[in-house]
C-alpha positions as MATLAB code, in Angstrom:
seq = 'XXXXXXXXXXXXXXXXXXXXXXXXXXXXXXXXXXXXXXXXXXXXXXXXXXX';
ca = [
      45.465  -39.926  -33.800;
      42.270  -41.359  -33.299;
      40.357  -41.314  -29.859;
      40.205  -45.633  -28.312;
      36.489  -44.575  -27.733;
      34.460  -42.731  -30.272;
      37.217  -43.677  -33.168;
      36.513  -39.766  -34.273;
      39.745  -37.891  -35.137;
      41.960  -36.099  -32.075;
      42.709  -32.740  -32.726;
      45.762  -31.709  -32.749;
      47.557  -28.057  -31.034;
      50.424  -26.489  -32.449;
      53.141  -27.820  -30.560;
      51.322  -31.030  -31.712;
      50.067  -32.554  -28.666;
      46.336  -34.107  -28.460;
      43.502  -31.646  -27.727;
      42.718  -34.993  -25.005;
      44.579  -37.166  -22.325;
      45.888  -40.259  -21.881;
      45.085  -43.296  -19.931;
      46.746  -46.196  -18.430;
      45.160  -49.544  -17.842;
      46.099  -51.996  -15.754;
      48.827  -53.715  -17.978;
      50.710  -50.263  -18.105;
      49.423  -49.408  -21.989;
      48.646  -46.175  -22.443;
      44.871  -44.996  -24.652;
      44.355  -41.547  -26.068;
      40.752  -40.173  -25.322;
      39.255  -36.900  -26.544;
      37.657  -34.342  -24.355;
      33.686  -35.046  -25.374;
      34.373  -38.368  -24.264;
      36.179  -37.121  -21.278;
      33.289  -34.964  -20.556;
      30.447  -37.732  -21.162;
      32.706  -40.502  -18.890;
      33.503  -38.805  -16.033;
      35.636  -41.297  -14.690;
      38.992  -43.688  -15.558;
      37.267  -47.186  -15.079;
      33.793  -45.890  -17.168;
      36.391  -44.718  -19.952;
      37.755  -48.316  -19.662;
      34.500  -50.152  -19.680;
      33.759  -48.250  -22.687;
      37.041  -49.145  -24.290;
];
């Protein structure tokens, strides 16, 4: 998986879930983002300007 920001690879855990979170826009569809751009965009709508 690849994060709808950066484009830098998502790491994965070993259960195999995203070391990141998803986030829903306002037509329902979900994007993956990792945590250093969860930590430089604090919030949903700068992640989504960003997008």
């Amino acid at each position: 998986m690849k994060c709808e920001v950066c484009k830098s690879k998502i790491q994965m855990n070993f259960l195999e879930k995203p070391f990141g979170t998803y986030i829903k826009d306002e037509n329902g569809k979900k994007h993956i983002v990792c945590n250093a751009c969860q930590r430089k965009l604090k919030s949903k709508e700068a992640i989504l300007e960003n997008m």
